[in-house]
Backbone as a ProteinNet text record, in pm:
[ID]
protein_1_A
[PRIMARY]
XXXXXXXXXXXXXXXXXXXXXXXXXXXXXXXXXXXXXXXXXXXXXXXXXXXXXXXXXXXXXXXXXXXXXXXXXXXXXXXXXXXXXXXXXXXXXXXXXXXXXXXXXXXXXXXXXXXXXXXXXXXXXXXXXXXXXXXXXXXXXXXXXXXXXXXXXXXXXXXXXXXXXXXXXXXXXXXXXXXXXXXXXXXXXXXXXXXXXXXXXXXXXXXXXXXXXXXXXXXXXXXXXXXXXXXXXXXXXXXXXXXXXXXXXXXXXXXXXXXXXXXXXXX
[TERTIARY]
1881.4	1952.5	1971.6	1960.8	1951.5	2124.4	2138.4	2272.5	2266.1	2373.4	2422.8	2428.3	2425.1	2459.5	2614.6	2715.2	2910.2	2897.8	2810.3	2822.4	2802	2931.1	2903.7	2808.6	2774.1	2694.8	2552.5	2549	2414.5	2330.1	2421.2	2319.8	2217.7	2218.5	2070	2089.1	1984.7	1950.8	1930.6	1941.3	1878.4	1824.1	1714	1636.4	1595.2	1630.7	1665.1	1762.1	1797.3	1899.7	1941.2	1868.7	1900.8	1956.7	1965.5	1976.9	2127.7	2171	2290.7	2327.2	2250.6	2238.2	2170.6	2214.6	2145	2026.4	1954.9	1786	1769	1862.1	1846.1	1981.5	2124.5	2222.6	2296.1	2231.8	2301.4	2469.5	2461.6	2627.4	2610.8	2662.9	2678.4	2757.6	2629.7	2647.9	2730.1	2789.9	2882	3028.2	3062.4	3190.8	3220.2	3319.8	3372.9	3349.8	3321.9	3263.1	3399.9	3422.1	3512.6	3515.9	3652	3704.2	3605.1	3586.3	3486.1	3381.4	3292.2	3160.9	3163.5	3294.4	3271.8	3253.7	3142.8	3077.7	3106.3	3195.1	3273.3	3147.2	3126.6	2976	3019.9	2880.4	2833.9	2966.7	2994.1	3055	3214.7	3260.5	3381	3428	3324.7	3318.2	3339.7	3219.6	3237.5	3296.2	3347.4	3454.6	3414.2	3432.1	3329.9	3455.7	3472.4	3582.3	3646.2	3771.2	3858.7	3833	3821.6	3765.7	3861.1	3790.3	3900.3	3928.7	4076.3	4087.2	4054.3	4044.9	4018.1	4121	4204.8	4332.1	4314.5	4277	4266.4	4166.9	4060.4	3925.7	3939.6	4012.1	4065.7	4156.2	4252	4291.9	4218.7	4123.6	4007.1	3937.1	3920.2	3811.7	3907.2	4027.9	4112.9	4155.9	4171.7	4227	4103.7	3981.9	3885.5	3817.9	3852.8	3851.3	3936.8	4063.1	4171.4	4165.3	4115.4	4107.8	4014.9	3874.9	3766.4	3819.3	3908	3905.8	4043.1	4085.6	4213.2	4140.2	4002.8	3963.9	3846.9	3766.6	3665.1	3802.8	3917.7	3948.8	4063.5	4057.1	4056.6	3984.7	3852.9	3753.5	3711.1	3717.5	3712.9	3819.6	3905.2	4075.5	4021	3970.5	3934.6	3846.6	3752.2	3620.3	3670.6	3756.1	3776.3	3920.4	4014.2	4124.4	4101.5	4038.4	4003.1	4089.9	4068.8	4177.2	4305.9	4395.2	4546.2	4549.2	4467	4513.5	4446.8	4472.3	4486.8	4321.8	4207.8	4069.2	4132.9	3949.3	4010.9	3897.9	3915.2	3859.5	3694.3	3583.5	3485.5	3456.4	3446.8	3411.9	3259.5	3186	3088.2	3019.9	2918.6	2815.1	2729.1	2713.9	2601.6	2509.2	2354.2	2245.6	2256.2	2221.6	2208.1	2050.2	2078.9	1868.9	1816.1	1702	1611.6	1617.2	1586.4	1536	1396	1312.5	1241.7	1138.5	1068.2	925.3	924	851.8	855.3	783.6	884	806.1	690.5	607.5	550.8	618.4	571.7	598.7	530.4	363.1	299.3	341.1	501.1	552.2	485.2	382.6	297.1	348	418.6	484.4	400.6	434.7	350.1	390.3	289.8	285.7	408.2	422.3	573	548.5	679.9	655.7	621	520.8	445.5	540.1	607.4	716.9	658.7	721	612.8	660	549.3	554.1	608.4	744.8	787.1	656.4	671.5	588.8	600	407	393	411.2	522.9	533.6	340.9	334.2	234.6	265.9	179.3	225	254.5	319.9	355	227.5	204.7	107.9	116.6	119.1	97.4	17.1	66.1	-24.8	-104.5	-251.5	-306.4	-285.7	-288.1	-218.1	-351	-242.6	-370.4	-385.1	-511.8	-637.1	-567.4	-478.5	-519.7	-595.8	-682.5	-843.1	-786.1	-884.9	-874.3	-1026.9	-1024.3	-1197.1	-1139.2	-1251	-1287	-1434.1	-1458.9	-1526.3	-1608.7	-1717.7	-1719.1	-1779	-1691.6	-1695.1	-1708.9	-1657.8	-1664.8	-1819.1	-1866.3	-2020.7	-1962.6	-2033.9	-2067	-2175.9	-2315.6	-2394.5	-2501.7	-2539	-2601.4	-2726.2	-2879.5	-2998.6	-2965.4	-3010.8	-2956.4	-3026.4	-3177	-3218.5	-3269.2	-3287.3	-3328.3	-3194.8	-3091.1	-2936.2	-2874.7	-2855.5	-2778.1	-2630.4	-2539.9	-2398	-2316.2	-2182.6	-2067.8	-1978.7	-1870	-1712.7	-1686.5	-1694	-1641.9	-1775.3	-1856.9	-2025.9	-1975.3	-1944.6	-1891	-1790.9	-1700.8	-1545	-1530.8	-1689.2	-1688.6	-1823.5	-1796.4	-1892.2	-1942.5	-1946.2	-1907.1	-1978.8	-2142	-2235.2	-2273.6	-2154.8	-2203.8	-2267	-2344	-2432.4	-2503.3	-2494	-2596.8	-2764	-2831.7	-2939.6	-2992.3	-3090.8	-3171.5	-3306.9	-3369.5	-3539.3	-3588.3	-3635.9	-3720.5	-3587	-3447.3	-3360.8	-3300.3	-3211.1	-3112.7	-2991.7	-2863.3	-2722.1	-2660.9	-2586.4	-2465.3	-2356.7	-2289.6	-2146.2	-2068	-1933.3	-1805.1	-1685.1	-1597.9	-1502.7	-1376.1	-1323.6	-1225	-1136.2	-1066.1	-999	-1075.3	-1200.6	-1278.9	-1229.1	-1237.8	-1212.2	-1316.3	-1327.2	-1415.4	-1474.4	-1546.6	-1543.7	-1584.6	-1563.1	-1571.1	-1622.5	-1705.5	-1776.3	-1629.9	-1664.2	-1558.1	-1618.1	-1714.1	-1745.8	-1851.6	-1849.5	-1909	-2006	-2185.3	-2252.1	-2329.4	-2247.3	-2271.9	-2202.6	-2127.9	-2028.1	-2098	-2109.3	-2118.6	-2015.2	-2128.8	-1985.3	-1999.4	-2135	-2131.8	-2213.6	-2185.4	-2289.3	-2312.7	-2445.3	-2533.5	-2537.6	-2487.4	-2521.6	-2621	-2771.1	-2818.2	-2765.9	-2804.3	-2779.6	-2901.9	-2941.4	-3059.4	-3067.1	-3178.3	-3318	-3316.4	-3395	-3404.2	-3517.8	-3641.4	-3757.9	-3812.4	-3896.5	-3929.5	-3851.4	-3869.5	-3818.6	-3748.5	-3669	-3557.3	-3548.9	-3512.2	-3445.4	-3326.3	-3227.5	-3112.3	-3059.4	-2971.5	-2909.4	-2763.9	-2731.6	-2536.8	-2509.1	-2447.5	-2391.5	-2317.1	-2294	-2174.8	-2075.1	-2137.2	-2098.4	-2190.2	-2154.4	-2211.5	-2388	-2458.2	-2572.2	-2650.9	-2553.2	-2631.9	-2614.7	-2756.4	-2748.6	-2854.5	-2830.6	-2937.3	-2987.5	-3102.2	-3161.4	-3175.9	-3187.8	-3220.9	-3324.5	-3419.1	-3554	-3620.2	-3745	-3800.8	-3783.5	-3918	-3860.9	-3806	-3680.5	-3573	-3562.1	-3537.6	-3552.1	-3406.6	-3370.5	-3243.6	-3143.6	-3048.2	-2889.5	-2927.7	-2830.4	-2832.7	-2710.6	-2691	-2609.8	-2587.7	-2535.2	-2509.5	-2452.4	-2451.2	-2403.5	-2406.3	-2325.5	-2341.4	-2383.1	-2354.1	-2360.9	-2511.8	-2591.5	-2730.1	-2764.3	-2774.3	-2758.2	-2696.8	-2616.9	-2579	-2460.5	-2377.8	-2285.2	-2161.9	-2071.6	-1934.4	-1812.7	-1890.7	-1797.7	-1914.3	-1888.5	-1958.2	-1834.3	-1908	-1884.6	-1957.8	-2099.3	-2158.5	-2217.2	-2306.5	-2441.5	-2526.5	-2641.3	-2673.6	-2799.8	-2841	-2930.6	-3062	-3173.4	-3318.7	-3436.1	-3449.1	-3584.7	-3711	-3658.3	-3761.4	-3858.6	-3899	-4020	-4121.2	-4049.7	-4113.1	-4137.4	-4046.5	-4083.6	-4014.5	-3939.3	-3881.1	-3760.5	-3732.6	-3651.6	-3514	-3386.4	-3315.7	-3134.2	-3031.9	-2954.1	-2839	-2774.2	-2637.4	-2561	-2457.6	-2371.6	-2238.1	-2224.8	-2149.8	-2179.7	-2091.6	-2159	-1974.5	-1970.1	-1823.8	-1853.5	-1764.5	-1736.6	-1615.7	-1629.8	-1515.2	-1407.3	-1404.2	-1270.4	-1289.1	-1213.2	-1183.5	-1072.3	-1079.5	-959.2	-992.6	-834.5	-822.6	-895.1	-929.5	-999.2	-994.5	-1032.8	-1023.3	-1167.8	-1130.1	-1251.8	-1372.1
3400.8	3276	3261.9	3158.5	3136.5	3123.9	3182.1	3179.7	3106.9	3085.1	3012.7	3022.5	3077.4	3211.9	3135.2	3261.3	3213.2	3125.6	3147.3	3094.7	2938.2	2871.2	2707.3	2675.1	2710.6	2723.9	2759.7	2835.7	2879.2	2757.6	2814.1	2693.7	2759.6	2879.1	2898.7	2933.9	2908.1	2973.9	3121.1	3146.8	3286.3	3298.3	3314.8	3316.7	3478.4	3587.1	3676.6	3747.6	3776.4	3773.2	3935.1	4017.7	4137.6	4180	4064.8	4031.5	4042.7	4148.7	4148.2	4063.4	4061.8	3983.7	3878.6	3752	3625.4	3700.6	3584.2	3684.1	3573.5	3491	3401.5	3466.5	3482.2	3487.2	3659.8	3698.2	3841.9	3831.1	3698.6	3702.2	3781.8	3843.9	3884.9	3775.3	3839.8	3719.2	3730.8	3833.3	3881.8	3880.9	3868	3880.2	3754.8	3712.5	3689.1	3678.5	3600.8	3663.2	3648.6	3769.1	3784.8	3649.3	3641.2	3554.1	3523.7	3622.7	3636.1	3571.4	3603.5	3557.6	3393.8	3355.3	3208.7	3105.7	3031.9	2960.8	2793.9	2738.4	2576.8	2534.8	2417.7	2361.7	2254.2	2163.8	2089.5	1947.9	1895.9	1823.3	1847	1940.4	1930.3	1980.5	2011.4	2057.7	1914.2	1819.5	1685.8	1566.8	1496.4	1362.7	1282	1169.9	1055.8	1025.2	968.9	959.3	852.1	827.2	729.6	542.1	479.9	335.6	269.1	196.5	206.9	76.1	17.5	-114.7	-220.1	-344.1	-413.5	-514.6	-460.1	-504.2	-441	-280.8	-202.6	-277.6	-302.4	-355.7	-490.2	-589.7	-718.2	-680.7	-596	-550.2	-503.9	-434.6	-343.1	-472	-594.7	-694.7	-746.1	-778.3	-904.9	-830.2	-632.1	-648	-605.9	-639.3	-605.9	-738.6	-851.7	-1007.4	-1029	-985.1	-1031.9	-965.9	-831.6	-744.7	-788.5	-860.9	-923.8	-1042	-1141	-1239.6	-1256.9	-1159.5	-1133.5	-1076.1	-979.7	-928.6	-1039.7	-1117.1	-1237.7	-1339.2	-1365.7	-1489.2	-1456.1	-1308.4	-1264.1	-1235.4	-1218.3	-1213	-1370.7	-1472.7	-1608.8	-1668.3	-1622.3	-1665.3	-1626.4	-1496.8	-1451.4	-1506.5	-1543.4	-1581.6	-1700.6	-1820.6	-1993.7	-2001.4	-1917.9	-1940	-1789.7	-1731.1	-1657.8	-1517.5	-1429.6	-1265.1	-1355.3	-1273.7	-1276.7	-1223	-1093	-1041.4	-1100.5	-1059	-1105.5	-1091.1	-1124.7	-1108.1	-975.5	-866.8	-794.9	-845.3	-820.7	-800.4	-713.9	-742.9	-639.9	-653.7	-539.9	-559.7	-578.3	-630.3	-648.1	-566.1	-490.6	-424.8	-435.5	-405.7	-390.3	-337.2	-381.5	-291.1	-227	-102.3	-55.9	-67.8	-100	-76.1	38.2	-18	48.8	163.9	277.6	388.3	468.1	472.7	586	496	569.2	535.4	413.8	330.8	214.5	224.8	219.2	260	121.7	101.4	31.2	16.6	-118.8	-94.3	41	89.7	175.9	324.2	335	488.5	486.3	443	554.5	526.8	630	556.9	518.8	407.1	357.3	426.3	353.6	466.9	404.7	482.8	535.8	360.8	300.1	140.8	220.2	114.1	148.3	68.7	141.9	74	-22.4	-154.6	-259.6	-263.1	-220.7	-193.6	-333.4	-326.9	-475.1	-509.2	-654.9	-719.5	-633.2	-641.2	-561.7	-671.7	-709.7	-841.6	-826.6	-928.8	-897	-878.6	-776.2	-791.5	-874.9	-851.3	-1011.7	-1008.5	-1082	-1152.5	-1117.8	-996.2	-979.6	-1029	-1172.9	-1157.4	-1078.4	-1093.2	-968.3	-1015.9	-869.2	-909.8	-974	-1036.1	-1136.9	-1081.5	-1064.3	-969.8	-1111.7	-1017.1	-1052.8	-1015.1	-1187.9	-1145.6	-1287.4	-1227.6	-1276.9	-1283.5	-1388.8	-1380.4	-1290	-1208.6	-1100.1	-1122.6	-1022.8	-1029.8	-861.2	-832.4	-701.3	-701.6	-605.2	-625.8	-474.6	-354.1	-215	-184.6	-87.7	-36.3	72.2	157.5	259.2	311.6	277.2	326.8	271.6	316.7	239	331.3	290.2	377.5	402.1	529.7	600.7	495	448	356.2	217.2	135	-19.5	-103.7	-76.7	-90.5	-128.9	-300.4	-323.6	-401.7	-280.6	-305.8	-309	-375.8	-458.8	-442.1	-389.3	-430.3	-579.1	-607.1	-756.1	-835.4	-781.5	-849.4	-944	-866.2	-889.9	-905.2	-991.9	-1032	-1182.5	-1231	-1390	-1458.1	-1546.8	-1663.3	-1703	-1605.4	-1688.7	-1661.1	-1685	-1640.4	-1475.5	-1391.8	-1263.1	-1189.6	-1117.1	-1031.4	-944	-904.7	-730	-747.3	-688.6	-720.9	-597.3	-661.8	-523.6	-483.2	-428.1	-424.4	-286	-307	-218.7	-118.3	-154.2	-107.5	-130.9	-28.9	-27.9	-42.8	-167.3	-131.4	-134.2	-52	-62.1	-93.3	-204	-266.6	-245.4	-255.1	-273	-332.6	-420.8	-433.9	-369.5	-398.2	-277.5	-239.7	-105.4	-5.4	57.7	10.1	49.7	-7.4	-160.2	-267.6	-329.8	-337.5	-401.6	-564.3	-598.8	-738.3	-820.5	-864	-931	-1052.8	-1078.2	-1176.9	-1284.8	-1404.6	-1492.1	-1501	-1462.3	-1514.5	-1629.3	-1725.1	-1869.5	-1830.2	-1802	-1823.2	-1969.5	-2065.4	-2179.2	-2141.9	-2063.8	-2092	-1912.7	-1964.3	-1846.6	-1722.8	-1593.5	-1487.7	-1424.2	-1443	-1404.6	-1457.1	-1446.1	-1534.4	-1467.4	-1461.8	-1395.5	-1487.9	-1451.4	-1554.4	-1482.4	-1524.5	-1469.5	-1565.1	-1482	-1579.3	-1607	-1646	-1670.8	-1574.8	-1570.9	-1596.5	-1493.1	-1500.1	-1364.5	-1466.3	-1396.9	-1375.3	-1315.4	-1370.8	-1211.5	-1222.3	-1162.8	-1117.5	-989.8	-976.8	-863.1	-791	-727.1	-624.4	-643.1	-710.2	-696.9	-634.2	-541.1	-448.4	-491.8	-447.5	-519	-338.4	-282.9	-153.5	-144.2	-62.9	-66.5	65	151.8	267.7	352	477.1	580.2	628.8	555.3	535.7	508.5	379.3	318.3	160.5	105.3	-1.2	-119.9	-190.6	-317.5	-423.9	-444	-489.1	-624.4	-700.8	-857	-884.3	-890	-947.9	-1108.3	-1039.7	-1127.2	-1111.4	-1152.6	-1133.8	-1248	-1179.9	-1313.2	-1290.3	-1440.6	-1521.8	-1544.1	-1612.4	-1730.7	-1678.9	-1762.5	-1718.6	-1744.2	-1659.8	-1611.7	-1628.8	-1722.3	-1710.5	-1692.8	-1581.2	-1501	-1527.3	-1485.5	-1490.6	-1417.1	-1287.3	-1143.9	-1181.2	-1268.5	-1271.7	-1236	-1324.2	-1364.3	-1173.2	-1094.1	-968.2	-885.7	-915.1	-861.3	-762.9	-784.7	-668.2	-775.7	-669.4	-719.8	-702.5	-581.7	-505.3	-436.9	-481.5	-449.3	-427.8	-281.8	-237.3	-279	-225	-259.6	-331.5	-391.7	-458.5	-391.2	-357.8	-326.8	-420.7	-386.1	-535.1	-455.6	-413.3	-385.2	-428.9	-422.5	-420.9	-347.6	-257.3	-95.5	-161.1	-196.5	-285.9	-358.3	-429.2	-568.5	-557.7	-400.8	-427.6	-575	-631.7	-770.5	-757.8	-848.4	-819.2	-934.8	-918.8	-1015.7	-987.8	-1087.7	-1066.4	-1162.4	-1061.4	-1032.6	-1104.1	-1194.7	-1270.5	-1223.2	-1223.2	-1212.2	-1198.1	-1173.9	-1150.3	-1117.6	-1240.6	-1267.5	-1206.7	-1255.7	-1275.3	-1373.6	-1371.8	-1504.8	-1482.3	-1319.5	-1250.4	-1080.9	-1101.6	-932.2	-870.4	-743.5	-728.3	-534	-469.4	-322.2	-218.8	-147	-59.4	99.1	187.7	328.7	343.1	416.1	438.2	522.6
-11607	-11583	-11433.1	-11390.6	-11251.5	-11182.1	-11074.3	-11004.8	-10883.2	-10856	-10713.4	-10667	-10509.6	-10436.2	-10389.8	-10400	-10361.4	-10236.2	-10148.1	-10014.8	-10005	-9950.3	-9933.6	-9849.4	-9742.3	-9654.5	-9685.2	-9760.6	-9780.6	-9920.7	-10011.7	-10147.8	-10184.5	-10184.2	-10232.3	-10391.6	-10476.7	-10628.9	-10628.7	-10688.6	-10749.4	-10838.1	-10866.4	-10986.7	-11042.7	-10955.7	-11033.4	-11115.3	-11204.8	-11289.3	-11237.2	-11214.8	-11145.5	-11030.5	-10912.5	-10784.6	-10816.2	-10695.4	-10657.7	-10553.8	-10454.2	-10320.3	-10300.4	-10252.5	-10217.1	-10109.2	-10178.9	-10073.1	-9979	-9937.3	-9793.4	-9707.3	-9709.8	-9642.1	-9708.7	-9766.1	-9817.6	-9847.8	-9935.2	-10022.9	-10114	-10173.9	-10326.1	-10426.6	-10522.2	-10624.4	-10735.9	-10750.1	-10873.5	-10828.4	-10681.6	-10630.9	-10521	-10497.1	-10397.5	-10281.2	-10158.7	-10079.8	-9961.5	-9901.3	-9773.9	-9739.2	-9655.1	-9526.6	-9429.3	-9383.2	-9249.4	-9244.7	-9390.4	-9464.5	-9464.3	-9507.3	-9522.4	-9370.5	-9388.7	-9290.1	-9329.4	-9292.6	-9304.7	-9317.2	-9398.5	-9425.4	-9313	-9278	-9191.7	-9198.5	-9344.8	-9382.7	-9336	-9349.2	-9298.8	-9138	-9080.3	-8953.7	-8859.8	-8895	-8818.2	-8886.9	-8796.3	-8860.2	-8756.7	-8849.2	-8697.6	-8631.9	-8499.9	-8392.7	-8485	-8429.8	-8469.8	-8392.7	-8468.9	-8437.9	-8331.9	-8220.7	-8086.3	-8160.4	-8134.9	-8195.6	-8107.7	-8180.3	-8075	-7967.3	-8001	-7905.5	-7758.5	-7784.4	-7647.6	-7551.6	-7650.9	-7596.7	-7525.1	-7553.8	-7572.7	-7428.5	-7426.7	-7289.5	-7177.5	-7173.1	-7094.7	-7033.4	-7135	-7029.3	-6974.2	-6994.8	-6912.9	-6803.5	-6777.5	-6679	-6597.5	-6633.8	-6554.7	-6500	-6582.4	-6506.1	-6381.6	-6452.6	-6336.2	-6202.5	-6202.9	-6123.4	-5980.9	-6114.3	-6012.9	-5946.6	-6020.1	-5984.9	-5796.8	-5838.5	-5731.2	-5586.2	-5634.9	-5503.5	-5477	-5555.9	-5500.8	-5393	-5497.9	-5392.2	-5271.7	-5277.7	-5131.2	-5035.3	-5091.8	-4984.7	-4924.9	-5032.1	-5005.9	-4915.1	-4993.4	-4829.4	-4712.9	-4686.1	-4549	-4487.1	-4558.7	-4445.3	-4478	-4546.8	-4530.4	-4394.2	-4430	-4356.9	-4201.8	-4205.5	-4075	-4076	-4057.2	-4072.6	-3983	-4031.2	-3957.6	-3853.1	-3838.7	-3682.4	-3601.3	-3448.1	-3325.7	-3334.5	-3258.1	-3224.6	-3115.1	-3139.2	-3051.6	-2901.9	-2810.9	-2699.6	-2708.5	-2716.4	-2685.4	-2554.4	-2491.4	-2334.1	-2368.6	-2210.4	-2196.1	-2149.8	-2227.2	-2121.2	-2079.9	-1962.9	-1880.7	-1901.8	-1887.8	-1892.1	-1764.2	-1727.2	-1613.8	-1517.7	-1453.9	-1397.4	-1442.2	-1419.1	-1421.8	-1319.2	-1322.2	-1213.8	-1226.6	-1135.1	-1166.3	-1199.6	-1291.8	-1340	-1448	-1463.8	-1554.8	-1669.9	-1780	-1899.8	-1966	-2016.4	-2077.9	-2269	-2306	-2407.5	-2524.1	-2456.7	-2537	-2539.9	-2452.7	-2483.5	-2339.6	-2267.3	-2143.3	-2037.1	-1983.1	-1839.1	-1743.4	-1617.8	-1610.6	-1448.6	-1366.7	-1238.6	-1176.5	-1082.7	-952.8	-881.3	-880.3	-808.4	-661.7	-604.9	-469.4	-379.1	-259.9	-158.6	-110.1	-108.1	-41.3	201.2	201.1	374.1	412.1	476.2	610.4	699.5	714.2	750.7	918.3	978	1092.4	1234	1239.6	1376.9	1444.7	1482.4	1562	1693.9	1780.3	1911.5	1998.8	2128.4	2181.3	2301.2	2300.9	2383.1	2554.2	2622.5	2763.5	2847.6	2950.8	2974	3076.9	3091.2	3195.4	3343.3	3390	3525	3617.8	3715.2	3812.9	3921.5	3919.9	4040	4176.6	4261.1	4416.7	4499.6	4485.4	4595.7	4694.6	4774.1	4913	4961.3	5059.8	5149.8	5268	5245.7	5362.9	5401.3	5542.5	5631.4	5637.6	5592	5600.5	5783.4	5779.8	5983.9	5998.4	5934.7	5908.6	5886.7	5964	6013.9	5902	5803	5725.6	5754	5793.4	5885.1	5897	6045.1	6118.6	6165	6160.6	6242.7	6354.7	6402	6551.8	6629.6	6602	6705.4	6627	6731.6	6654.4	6614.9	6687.4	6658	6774.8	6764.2	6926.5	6859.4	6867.2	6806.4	6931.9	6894.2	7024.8	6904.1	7004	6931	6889.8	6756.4	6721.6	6691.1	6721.9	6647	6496.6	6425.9	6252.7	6247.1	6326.8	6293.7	6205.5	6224	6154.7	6254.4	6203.8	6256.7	6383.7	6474.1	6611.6	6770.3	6681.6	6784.4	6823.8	6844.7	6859.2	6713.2	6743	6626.4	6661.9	6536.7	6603	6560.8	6632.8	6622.1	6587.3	6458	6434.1	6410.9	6501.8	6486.1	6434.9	6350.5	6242.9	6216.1	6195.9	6169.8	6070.1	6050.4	5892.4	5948.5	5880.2	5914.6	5713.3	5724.4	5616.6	5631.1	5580.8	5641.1	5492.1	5547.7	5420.1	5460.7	5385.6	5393.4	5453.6	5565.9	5619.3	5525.5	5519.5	5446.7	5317.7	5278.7	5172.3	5075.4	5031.8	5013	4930.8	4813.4	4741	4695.3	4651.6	4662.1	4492.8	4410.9	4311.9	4290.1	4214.4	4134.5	4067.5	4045.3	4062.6	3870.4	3834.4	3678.7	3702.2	3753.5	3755	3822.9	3751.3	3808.7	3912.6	3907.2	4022.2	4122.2	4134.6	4279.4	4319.4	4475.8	4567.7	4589.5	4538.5	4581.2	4711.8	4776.4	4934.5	4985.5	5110.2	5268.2	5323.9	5434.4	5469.8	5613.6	5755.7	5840.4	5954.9	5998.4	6094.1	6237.3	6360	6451.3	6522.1	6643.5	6718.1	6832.1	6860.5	6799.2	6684.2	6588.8	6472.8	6421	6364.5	6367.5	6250.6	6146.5	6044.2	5869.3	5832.1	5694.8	5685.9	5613.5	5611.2	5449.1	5444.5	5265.3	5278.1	5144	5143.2	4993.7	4994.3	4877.9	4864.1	4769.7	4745.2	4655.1	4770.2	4677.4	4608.6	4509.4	4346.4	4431.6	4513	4521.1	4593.2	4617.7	4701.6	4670.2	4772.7	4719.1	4567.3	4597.1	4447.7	4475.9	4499.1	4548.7	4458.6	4482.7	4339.9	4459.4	4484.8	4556.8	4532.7	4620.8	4641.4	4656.5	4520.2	4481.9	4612.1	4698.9	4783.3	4897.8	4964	5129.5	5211.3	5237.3	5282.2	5420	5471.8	5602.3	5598.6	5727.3	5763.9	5641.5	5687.2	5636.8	5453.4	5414.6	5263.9	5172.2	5064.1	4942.6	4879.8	4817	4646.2	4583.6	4467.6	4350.4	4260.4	4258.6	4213.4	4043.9	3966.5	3887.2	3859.5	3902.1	3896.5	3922.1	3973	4030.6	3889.9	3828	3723.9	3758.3	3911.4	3941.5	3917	3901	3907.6	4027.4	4065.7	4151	4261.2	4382.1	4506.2	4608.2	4722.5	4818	4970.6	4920.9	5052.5	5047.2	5165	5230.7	5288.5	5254.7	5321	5388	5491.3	5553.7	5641.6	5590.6	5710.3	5745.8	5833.7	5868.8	5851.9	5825.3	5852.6	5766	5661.5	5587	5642.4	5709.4	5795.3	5951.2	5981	6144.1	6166.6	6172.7	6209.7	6276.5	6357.5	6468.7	6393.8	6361.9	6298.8	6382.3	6363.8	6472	6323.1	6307.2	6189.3	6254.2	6271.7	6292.2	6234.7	6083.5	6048.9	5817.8	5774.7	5638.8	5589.8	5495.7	5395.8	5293.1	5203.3	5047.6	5069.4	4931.3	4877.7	4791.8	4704	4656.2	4728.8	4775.6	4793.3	4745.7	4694.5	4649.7	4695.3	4689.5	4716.7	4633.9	4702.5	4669.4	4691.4	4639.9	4729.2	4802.5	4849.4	5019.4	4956.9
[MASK]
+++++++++++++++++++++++++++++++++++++++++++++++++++++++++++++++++++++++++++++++++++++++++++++++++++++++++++++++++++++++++++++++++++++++++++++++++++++++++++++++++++++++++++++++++++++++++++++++++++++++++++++++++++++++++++++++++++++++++++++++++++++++++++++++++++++++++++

């Protein structure tokens, strides 16, 4: 005959009639089963919660309306009628300059600003100083052939009949104090004169010295009184005259021999 097994919990049959022991939970089936043994079935363990009423519920939304509705039309008072307190003051700040290197927007700094240089005045305008020349007389002998040479104190003081006469001779004259003589620029205008006196006879060599034997010769064989123009010559700056015969064998008689700027010189 089939048994029950004692245990509420368990439920099992027994279908052996010999079985002392439930063969799922080991109750015994002929006795009682202990305190300990018993396991509360599923059914009386859980109870469904108690039903919230709906009064509580009915309370829970109204004070969760009112709640909203008190903090919306305080936030609405504020921004229509403006806060109560005083405005505060924000100071103003300043960007500060810039220093240093200039950034670009791409992160890459960009190079060191280049100092811009003050304008360079231009210089003032000096003007150049003005050459005092004067007409001189080269009347100063620098040298003269030992022979073929008929020289007088004052022969070469100017214009004025006396002259030295020179046959198949050489004279070199200069400006007294070693005194130089200058080209005026204007090749039309005369920079020296050449005066013979009478009788003089023949063709002569004439040189215009720069300096200590260095002399530029006067292209042709020249007669009667003579007019220069250093330019034409290509000098700027002359010392001597020199004036011979020795070429021509010709007998000629020096009067006198200018310029038209002279200016100082060293000797």
């Amino acid at each position: 005959m089939a048994r029950a097994c004692p245990n509420p919990a368990c439920g099992a049959i027994a279908t052996d009639d010999g079985a002392a022991f439930c063969a799922r939970c080991g109750a015994p089936l002929s006795a009682r089963l202990p305190q300990t043994m018993l396991v509360p079935s599923l059914s009386q363990q859980w109870a469904p919660p108690p039903e919230r009423s709906s009064r509580t519920s009915s309370l829970l939304v109204v004070s969760i309306l009112t709640t909203a509705l008190v903090v919306g039309g305080g936030v609405v008072a504020y921004f229509l009628l403006g806060s109560s307190s005083p405005p505060v003051a924000v100071p103003a700040v300043s960007t500060p300059a810039l220093s240093g290197r200039e950034e670009h927007h791409d992160g890459i700094p960009g190079a060191p600003p280049v100092p811009t240089a003050a304008p360079v005045a231009p210089p003032a305008e000096v003007a150049a100083p003005s050459l005092l020349t004067r007409p001189g007389w080269l009347s100063s002998v620098h040298y003269s052939s030992p022979q073929g040479v008929d020289l007088h104190p004052g022969d070469l003081d100017g214009v004025d009949g006396h002259c030295v006469r020179l046959t198949g001779a050489m004279l070199t004259i200069e400006l007294p104090g070693g005194d130089q003589f200058v080209t005026d620029g204007n090749p039309q205008r005369t920079d020296l004169e050449l005066h013979l006196g009478s009788p003089s006879s023949g063709a002569f060599d004439l040189e215009i010295g720069v300096g200590h034997n260095r002399f530029v010769p006067v292209v042709g064989n020249l007669s009667g009184d003579q007019t220069l123009d250093l330019d034409h010559l290509g000098v700027r700056v002359g010392r001597f005259v020199r004036i011979s015969t020795r070429r021509t064998g010709a007998s000629v008689c020096v009067d006198a021999v200018s310029v038209s700027r002279a200016v100082p010189g060293a000797p």
